[in-house]
C-alpha positions as CSV (number, residue, x, y, z in Angstrom):
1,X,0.0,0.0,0.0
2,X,3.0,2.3,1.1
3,X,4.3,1.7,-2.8
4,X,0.7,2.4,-4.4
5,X,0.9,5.8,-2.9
6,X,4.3,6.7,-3.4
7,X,3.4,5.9,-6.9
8,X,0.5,8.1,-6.7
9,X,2.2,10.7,-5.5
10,X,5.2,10.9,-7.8
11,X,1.8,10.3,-10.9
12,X,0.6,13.6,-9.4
13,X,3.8,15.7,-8.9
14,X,5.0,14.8,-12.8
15,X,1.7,15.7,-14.5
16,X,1.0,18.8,-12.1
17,X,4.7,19.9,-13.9
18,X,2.8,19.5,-17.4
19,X,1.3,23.0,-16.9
20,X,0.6,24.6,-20.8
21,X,3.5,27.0,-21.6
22,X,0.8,29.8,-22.2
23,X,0.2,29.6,-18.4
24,X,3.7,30.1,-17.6
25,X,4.1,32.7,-19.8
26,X,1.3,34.8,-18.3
27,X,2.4,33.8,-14.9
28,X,6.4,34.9,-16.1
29,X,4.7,38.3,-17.5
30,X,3.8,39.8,-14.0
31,X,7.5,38.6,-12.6
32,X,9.8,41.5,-12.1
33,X,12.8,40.8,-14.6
34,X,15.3,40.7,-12.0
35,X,13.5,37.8,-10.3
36,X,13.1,36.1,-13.9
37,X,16.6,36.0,-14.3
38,X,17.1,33.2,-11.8
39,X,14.3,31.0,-13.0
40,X,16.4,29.7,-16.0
41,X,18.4,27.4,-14.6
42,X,15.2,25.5,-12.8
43,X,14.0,23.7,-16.2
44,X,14.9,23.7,-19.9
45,X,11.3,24.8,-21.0
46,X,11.4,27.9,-18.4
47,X,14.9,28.4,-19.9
48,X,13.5,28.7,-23.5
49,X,10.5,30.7,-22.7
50,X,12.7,33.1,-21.1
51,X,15.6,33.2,-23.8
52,X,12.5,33.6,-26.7
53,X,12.3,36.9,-28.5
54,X,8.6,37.4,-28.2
55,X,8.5,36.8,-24.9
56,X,11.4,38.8,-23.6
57,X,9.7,41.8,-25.7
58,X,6.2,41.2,-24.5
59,X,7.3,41.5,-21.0
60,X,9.4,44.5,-21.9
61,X,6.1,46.1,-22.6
62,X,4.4,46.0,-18.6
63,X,7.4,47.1,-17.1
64,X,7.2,50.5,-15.6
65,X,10.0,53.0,-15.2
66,X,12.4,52.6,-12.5
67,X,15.5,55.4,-11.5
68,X,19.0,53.9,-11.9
69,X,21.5,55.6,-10.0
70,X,25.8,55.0,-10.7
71,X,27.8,56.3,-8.2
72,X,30.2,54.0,-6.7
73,X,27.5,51.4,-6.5
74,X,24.4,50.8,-8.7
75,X,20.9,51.7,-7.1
76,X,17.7,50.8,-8.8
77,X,14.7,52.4,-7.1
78,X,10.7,51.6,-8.4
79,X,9.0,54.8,-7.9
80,X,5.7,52.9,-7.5
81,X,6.7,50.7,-4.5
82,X,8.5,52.2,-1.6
83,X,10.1,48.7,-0.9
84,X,11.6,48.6,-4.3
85,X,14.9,49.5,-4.0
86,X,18.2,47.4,-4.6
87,X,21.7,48.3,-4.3
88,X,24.1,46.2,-6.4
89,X,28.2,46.6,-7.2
90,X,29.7,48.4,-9.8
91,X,30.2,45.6,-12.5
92,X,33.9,44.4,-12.7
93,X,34.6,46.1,-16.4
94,X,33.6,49.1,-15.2
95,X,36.4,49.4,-11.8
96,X,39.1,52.1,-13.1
97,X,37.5,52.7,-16.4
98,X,37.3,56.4,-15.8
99,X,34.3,58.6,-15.0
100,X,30.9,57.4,-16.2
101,X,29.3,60.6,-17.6
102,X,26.3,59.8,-19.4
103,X,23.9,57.2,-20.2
104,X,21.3,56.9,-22.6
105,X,18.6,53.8,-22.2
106,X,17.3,51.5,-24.6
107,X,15.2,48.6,-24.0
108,X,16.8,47.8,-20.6
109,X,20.1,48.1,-22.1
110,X,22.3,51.4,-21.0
111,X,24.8,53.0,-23.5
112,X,27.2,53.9,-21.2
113,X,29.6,57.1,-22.2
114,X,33.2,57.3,-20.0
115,X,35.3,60.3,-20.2
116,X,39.1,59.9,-18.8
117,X,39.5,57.9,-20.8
118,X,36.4,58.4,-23.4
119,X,34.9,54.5,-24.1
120,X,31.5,53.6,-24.7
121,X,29.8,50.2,-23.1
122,X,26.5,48.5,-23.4
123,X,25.1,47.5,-20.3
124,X,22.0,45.4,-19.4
125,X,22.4,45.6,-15.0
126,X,19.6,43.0,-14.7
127,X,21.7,40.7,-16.3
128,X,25.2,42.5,-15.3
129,X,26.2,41.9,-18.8
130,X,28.9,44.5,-19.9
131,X,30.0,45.1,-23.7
132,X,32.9,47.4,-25.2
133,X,32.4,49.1,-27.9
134,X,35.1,49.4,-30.7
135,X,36.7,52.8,-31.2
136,X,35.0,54.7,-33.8
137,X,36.7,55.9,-37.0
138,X,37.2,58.9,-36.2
139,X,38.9,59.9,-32.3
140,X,36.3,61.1,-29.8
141,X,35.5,64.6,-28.6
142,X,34.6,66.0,-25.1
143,X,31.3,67.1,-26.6
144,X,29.9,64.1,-29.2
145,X,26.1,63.5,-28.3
146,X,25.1,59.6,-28.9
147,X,22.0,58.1,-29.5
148,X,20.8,54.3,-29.3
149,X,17.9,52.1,-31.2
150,X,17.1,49.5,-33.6
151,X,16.4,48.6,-37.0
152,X,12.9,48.1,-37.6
153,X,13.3,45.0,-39.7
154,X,15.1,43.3,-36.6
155,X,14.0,44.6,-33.4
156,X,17.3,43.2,-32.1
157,X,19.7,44.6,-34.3
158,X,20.9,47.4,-32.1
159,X,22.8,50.8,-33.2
160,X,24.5,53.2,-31.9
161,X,24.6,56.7,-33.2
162,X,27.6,59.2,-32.2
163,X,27.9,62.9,-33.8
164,X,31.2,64.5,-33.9
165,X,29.5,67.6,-32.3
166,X,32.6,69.8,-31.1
167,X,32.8,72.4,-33.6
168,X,29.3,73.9,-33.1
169,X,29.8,74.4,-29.5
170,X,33.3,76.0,-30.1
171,X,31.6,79.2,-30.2
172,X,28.5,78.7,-28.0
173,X,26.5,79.4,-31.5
174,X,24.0,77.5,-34.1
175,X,25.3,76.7,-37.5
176,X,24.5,79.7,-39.6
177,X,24.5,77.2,-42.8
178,X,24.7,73.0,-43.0
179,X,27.9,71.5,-41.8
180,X,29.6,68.3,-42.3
181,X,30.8,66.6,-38.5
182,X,31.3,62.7,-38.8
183,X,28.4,61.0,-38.4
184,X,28.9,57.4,-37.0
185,X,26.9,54.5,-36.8
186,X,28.1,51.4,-34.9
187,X,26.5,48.1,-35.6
188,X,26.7,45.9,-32.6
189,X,26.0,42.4,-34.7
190,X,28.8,43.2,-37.4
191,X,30.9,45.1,-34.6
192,X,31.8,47.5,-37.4
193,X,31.1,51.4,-37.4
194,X,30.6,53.3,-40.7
195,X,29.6,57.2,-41.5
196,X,26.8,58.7,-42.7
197,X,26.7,61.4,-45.3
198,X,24.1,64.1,-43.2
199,X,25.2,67.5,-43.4
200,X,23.6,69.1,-40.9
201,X,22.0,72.9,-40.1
202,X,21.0,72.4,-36.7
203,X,22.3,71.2,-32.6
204,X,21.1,69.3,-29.8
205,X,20.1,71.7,-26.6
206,X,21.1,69.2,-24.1
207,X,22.9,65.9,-25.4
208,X,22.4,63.8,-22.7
209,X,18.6,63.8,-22.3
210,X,18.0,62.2,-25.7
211,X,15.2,59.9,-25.5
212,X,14.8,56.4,-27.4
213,X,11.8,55.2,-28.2
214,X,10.2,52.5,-31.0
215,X,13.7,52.2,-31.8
216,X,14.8,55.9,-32.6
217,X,16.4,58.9,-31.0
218,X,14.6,62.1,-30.2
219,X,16.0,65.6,-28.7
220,X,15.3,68.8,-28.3
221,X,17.2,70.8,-30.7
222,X,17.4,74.2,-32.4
223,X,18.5,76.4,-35.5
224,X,20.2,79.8,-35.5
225,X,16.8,81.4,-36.0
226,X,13.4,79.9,-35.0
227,X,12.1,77.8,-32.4
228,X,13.3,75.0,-30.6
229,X,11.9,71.7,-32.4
230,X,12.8,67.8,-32.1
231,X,14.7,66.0,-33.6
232,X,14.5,62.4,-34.9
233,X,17.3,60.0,-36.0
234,X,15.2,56.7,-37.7
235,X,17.6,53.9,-37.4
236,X,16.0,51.8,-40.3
237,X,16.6,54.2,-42.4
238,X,19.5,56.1,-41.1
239,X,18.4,59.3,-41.5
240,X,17.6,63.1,-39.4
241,X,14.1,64.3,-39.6
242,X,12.8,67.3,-38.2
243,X,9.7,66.3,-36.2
244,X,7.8,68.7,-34.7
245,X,8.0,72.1,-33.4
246,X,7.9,72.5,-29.5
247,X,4.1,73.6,-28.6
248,X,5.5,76.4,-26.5
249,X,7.6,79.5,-26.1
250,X,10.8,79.1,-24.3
251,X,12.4,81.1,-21.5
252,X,16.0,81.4,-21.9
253,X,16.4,79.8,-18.4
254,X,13.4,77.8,-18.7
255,X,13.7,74.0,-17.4
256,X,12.9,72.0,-20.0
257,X,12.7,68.2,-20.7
258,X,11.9,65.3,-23.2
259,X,10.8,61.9,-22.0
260,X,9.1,58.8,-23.2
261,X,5.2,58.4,-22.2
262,X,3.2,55.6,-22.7
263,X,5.3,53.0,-24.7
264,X,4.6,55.3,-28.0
265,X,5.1,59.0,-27.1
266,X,6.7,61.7,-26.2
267,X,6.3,64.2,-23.0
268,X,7.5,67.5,-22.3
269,X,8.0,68.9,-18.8
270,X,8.6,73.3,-18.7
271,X,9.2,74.8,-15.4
272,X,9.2,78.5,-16.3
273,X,12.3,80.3,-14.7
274,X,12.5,84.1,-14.6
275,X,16.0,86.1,-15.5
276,X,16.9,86.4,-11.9
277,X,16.5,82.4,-12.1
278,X,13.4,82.4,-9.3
279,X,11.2,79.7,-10.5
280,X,7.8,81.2,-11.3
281,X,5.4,78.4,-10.0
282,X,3.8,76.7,-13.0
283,X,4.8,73.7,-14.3
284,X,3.4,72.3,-17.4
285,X,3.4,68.6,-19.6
286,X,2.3,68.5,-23.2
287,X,2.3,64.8,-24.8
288,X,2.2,63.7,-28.8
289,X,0.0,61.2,-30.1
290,X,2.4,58.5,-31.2
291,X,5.3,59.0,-32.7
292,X,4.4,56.0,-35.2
293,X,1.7,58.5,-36.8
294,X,2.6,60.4,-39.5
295,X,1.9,63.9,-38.4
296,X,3.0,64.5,-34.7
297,X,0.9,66.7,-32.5
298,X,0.9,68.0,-29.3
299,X,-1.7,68.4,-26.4
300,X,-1.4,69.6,-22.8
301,X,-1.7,67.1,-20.1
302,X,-2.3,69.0,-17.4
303,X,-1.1,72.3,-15.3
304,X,0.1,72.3,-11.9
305,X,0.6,75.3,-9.5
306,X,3.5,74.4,-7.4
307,X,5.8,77.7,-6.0
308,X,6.7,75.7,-3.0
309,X,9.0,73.7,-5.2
310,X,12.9,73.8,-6.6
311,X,14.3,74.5,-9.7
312,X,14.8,71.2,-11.7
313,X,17.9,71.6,-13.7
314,X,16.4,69.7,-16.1
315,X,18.8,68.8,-18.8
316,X,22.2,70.3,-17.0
317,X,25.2,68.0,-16.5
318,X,25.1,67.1,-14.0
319,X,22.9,66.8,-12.3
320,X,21.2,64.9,-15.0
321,X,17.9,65.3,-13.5
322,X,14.8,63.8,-15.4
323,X,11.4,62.8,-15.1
324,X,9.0,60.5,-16.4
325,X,4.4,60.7,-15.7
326,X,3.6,57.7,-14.0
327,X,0.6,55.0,-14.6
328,X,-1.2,57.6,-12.4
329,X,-0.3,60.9,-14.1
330,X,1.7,62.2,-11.9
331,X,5.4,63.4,-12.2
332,X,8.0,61.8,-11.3
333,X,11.5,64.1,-11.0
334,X,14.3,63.7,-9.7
335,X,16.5,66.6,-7.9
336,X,20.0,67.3,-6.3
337,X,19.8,70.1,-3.6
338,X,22.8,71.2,-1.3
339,X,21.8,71.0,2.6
340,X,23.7,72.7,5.2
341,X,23.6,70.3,7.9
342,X,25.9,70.6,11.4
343,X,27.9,73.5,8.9
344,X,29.0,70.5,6.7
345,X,27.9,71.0,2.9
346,X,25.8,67.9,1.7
347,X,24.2,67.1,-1.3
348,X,20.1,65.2,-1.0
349,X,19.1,63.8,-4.0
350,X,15.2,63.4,-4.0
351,X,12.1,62.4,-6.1
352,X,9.3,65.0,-6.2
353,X,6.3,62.7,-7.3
354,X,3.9,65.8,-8.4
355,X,0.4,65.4,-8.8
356,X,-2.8,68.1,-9.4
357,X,-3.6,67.8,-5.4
358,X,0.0,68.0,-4.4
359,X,3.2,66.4,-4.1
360,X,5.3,63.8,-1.8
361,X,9.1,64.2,-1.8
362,X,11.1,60.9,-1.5
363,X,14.9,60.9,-0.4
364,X,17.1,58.7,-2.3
365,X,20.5,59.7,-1.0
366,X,22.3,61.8,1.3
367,X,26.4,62.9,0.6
368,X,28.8,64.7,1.4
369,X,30.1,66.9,-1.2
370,X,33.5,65.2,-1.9
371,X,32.4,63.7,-4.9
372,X,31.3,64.8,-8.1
373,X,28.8,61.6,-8.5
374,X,27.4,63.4,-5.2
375,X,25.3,65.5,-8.1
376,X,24.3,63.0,-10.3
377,X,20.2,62.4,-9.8
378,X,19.8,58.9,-12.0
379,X,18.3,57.7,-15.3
380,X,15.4,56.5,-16.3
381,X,15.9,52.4,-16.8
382,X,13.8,49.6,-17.5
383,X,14.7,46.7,-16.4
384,X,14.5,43.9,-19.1
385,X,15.4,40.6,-20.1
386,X,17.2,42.5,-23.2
387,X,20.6,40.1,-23.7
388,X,23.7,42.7,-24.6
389,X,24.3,41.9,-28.4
């Protein structure tokens, strides 16, 4: 009798195992992708569901924006859950590879930009995957702006984009007529860069808050007469487009932001900032349709009234402060603000979540001002099951 149920028992526990893949994979889609990650060595048909394109993509698509921090550790905070918040080690490649100045995200996967000396990395942190990327043809300046996406055809065939941008900034000016700075694109499956023939009349307000999205670059850029507008970079077809004019005059100290919203469009944040730099109280965010649509519009999201608050520095390196409008519609911004505490200089960096009824204000970090990275407010990351190329 002991044997029949034994056998019985063992009958159960192998065809409870036989659970549909579909089941799995809807089970999978709520799982954080950090917890995901440890799941593949348990079974081969977890391990294939988990390595499949569709699926890894699919889950992409529910995951909602998190703030990644790089200092001399790597904090990834989830606005949306106070418990949310890991703290992981610098990855190995990156110990004495100079200072890590910029980052622009795509698909869970962080192009990482190193000055000191100047190297560019792709990075997937959920993983802890690190890869360097060649030299580019030409040698690198303080001042390139980069961009990252994908060719449409193969939503995996990532790209880097890198514009030799020193000689408009030599002068602080616009380019009165089109110019010719090496334009590069690096192709991570043939590991080979090549440049692009796309003279160009305009420049990027603030290289490092580009914004990719549906597997293209967006900034804010400008012309040396008109107004500001943004500007696309289509990595199927490798070419600039100007997309739309912003829906709103600009202040010359105006904060003022691009971010991703919704999967499919684009946001921008203005804090209006007088000329004796006192922040004037309204804050504003005006959203496209899609960018997939062929003409790009723009509508105001809503107003808020909020002169209790700091200045952003939106855009300014550092402190690389961004934002993003969460599931609720609320904003979510990050800010570094000095603090004199027992006459020691320190440097808070917090996360205003900014709704129409008011506002909380979440600390993230306390320093003292010894460091540089002391500034640096985070990125927006998503964390993904994205393998690096």
């Amino acid at each position: 009798m002991g044997n029949n149920t034994s056998r019985n028992k063992a009958s159960s526990s192998s065809e409870g195992s036989f659970i549909p893949p579909e089941i799995w994979e809807v089970i999978f889609g709520s799982v954080p992708a950090e917890a995901l990650k440890r799941f593949k060595l348990t079974c081969r048909s977890w391990n294939a569901l988990l390595k499949d394109k569709r699926f890894i993509y699919d889950h992409l698509e529910q995951v909602q924006e998190h703030i990644i921090r790089i200092t001399d550790k790597v904090q990834i905070i989830n606005p949306a859950s106070n418990a949310d918040h890991s703290s992981l080690p610098l990855p190995n490649e990156f110990q004495g590879s100079g200072k890590l100045s910029d980052i622009v995200h795509c698909d869970g996967l962080l192009l990482c930009i190193f000055h000191h000396p100047k190297r560019l990395a792709v990075w997937n942190p959920c993983f802890n995957r690190v890869r360097w990327v060649t030299k580019p043809r030409k040698s690198y300046a303080v001042d390139d702006f980069y961009g990252i996406g994908y060719d449409g055809v193969s939503r995996d065939n990532y790209k880097i984009l890198r514009i030799y941008n020193k000689d408009i900034f030599e002068d602080n000016g616009f380019p009165t007529d089109k110019y010719d700075p090496p334009v590069e694109i690096y192709d991570l499956k043939s590991n080979s860069w090549k440049t692009l023939d796309s003279p160009l009349d305009w420049c990027v307000y603030s290289p490092c808050a580009g914004v990719s999205l549906k597997g293209n670059m967006y900034w804010i850029a400008g012309e040396n007469h008109g107004p500001p507008f943004i500007q696309s970079f289509d990595f199927s077809t490798e070419r600039f487009k100007h997309m739309s004019i912003i829906p709103f005059g600009c202040g010359a100290y105006d904060n003022v932001a691009l971010s991703a919203f919704r999967g499919d469009k684009l946001s921008l944040l203005r804090q209006p900032i007088d000329e004796e730099h006192y922040q004037l109280g309204e804050i504003e965010v005006w959203v496209t349709n899609s960018v997939k649509d062929r003409v790009v519009s723009w509508t105001k999201l809503f107003v808020v009234w909020r002169p209790d608050l700091p200045q952003f520095n939106l855009g300014e390196d550092p402190p690389h402060s961004m934002f993003f409008i969460d599931q609720k519609n609320r904003i979510n911004v990050t800010c570094s603000e000095r603090l004199v505490t027992s006459g020691s200089n320190c440097i808070c960096v917090n996360l205003y979540i900014i709704g129409k009824d008011g506002f909380k204000k979440k600390e993230m970090e306390t320093h003292r001002e010894e460091k540089e990275w002391t500034y640096y407010s985070g990125y927006i990351y998503l964390p993904s099951l994205v393998p690096v190329p």
